[in-house]
PLY file of the C-alpha trace (Angstrom):
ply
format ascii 1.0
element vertex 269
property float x
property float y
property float z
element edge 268
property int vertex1
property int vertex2
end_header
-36.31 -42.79 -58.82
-37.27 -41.36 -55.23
-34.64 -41.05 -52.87
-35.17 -43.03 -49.58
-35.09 -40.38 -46.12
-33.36 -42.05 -43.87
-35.48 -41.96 -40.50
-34.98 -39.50 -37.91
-33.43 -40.50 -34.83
-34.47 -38.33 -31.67
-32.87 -38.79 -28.86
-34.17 -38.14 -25.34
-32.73 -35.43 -23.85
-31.05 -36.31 -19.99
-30.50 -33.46 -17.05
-26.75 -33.73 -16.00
-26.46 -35.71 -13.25
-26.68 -33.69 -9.67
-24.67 -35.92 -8.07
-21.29 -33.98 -7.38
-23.40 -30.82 -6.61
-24.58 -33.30 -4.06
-21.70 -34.19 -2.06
-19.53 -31.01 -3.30
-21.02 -28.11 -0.88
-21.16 -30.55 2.05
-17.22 -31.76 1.69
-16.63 -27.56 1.12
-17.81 -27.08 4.55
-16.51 -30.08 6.04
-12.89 -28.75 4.89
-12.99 -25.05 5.71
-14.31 -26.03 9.18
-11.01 -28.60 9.37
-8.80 -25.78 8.33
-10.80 -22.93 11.18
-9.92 -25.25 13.39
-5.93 -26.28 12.39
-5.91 -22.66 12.72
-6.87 -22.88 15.99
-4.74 -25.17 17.12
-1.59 -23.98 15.65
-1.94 -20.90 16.27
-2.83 -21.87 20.31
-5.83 -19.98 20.88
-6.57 -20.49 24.18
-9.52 -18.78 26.04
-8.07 -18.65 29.87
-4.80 -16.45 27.55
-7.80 -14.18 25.80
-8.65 -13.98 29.55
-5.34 -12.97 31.26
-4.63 -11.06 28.06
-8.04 -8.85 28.94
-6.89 -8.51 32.37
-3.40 -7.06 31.50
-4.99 -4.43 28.73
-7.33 -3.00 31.72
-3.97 -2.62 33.60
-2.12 -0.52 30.79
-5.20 1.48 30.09
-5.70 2.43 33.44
-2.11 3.18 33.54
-2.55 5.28 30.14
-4.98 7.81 32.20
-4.94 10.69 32.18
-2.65 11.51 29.25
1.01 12.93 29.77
1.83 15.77 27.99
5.11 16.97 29.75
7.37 16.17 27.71
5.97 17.99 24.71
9.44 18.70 23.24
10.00 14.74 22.23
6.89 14.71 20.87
7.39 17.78 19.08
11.04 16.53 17.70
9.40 13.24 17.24
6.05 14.87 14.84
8.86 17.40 13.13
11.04 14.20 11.94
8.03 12.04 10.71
6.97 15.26 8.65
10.41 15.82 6.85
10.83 12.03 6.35
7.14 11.94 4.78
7.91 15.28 2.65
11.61 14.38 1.18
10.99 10.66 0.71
7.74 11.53 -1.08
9.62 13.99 -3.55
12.50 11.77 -3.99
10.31 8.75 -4.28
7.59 10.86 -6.85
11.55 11.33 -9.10
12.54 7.91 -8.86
8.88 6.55 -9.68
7.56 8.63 -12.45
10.50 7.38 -14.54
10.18 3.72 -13.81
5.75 4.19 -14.37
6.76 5.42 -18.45
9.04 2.55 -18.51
6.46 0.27 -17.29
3.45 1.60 -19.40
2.68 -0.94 -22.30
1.10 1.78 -24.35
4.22 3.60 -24.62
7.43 1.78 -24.14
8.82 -1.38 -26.21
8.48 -5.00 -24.35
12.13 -5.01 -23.15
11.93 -1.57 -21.04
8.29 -2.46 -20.83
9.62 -5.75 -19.19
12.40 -4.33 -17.04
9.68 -1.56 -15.58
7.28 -3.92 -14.34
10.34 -5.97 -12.58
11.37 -2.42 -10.95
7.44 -2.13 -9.66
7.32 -6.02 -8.82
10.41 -5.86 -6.70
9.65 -2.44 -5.15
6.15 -3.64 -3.80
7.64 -7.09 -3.12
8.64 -6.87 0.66
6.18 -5.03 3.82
8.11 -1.55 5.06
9.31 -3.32 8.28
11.27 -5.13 6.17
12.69 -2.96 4.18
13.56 -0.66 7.25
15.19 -3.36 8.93
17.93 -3.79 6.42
18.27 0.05 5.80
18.54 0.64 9.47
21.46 -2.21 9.42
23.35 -0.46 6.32
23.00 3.05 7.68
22.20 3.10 11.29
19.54 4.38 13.36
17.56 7.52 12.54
15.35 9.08 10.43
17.64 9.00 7.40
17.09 5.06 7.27
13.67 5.58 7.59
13.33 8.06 4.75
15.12 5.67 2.25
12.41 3.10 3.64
9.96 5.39 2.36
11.38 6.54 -1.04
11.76 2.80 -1.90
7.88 2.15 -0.77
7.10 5.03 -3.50
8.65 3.36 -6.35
6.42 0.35 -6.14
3.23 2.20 -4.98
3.44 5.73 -7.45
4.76 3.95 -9.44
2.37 1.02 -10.67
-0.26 3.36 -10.46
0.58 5.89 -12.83
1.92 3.58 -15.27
-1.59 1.98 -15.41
-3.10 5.96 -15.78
-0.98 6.42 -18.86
-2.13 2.91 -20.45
-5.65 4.19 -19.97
-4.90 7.89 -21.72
-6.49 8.83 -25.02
-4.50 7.38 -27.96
-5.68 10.38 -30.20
-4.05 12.72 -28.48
-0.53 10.80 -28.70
-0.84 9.89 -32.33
-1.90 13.34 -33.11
1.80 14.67 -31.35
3.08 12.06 -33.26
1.77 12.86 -36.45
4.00 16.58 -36.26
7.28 14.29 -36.15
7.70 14.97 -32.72
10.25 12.58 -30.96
9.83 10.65 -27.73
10.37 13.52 -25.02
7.61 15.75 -27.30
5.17 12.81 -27.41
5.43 12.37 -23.31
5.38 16.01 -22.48
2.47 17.45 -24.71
0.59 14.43 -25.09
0.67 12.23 -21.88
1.34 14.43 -19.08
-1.09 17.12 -19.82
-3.53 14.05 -19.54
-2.00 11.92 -16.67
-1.49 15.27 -14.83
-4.19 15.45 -12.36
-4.09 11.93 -10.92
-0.19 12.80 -11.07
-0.77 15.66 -8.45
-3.91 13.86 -6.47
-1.25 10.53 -6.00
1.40 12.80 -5.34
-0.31 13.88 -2.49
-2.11 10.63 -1.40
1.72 8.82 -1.51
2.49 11.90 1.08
-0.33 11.24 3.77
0.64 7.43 3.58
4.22 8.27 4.31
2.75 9.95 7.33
1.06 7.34 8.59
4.07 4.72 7.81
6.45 7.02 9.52
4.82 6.12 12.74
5.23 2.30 11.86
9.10 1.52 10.61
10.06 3.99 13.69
9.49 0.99 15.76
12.44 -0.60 14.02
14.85 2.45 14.73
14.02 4.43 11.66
13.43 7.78 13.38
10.26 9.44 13.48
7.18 9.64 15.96
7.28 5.56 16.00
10.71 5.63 17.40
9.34 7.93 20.18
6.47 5.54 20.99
8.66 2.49 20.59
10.63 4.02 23.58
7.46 4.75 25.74
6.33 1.55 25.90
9.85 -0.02 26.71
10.04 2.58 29.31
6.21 1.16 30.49
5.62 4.95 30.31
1.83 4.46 29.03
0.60 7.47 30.31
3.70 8.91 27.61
2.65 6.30 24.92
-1.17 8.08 24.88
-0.08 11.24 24.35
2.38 9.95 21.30
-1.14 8.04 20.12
-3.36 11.10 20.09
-0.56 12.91 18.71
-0.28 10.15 15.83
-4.66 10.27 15.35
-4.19 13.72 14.79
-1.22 13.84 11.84
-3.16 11.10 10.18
-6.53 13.17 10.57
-4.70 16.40 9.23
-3.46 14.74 6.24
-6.55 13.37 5.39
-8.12 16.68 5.14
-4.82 17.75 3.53
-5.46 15.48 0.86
-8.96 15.69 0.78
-9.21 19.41 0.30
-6.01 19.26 -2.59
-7.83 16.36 -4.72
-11.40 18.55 -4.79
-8.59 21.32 -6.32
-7.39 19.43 -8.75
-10.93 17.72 -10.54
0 1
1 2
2 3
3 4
4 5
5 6
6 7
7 8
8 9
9 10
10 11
11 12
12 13
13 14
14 15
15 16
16 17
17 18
18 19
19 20
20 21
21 22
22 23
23 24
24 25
25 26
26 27
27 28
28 29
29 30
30 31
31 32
32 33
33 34
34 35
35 36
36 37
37 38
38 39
39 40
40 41
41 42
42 43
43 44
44 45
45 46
46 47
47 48
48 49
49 50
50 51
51 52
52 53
53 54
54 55
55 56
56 57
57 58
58 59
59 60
60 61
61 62
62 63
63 64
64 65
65 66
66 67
67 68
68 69
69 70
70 71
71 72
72 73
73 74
74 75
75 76
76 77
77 78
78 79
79 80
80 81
81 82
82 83
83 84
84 85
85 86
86 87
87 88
88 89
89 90
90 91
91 92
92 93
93 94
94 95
95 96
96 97
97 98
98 99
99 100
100 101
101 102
102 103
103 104
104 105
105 106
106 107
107 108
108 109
109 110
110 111
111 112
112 113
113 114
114 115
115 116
116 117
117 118
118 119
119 120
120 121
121 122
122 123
123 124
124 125
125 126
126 127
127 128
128 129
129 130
130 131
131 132
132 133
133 134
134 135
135 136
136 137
137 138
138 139
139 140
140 141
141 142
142 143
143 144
144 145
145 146
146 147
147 148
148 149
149 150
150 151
151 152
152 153
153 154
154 155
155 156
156 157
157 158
158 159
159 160
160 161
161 162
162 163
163 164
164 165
165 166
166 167
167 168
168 169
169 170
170 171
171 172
172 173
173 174
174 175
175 176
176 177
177 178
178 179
179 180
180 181
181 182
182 183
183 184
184 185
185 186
186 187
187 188
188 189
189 190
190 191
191 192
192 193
193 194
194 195
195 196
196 197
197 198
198 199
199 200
200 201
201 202
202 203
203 204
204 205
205 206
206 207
207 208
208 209
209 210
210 211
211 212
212 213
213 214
214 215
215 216
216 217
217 218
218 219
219 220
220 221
221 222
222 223
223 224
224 225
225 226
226 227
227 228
228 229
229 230
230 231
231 232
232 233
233 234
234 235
235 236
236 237
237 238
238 239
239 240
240 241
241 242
242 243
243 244
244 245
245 246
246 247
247 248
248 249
249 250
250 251
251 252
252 253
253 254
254 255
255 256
256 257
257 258
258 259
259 260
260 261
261 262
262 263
263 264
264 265
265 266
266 267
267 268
């Protein structure tokens, strides 16, 4: 007895409908341009002040000309303390961090110091170094020593995150081959991670460095000793002609630790 096919049903075959494509780039614009322009408004921006604003900047630039270079022995003191605050908050902060980066390295700690690693990082890249300076220059005063704990704490979060993500990345071979001799914990991270994290250990070593001399310039505005705190006092003083001389000064750290930098990572690959 032949078995009856059932018939084949084809069914026609429909383009999604374009409809929200329609409407969906249009209503896009239509809120981005609603949210330009609450920005606008909020924030007050108000032509005739970009205006007056202009007008004053011509006043303080004419007033910066030519530079003042007189008092060379602030800005000496003031380029001497952002240098030892950059130097012994990077090596305290490189201590602290390297640590807290094995801690925080998946690859190589269990998930509860894995866990309480990553919270170190998290909270140590939390808050902007303004902040952070603020309350160190209320617990310990004024001066560069606030400023240097400002910096060491920066490193932790910074040196930190990024060397624990080079040792996630390192050859497992290597490890498992320590490993395989019986070697314990301390063995495994001396003779089979650092050897490989060890260049972009030195090349952030030194990168965390010229940052902290550019950063010294900033939390000095907040009291925390350095060139900043020398240029914070120029312009309260409207001595502009001062505050040029502190800028140039400032191009030309940041300029020498680039090529500092520069020249020590072609060294190290």
């Amino acid at each position: 007895m032949m078995r009856m096919s059932r018939p084949t049903v084809v069914t026609e075959w429909r383009r999604p409908s374009a409809f929200p494509a329609r409407w969906m780039g249009p209503a896009l614009g239509l809120g981005l341009a609603a949210f330009v322009l609450w920005n606008l408004l909020s924030l007050q921006v108000d032509p005739a002040r970009v205006s007056r604003g202009l007008g004053r900047a011509w006043i303080v630039f004419g007033r910066a000309f030519p530079p003042d270079w007189s008092r060379w022995e602030l800005l000496v003191e003031g380029v001497i303390e952002s240098l030892q605050m950059a130097a012994l908050s990077t090596a305290l902060g490189v201590l602290i961090a390297t640590p807290v980066a094995v801690m925080a390295a998946r690859n190589f700690s269990p998930l509860g110091v894995y866990a309480v690693g990553r919270g170190i990082i998290s909270l140590g890249r939390t808050f902007h170094e303004i902040i952070v300076a603020i309350l160190f220059v209320k617990a310990v005063g004024f001066g560069p020593f606030a400023g240097m704990l400002t910096l060491t704490w920066g490193s932790i979060g910074f040196f930190g995150k990024l060397l624990a993500e080079q040792i996630e990345n390192i050859d497992r071979g290597q490890v498992e081959a320590i490993r395989a001799t019986g070697a314990g914990p301390g063995a495994v991270l001396v003779f089979g991670v650092l050897p490989q994290v060890l260049p972009r250990f030195v090349g952030l070593t030194i990168y965390q460095w010229d940052i902290h001399l550019r950063q010294s310039a900033i939390i000095g505005i907040v009291g925390a000793g350095g060139i900043g705190t020398t240029l914070y006092n120029s312009f309260a003083r409207y001595d502009y002609d001062f505050s040029l001389a502190i800028l140039l000064v400032i191009v030309a750290i940041v300029l020498l630790g680039e090529a500092v930098s520069a020249a020590a990572r072609r060294r190290i690959q």
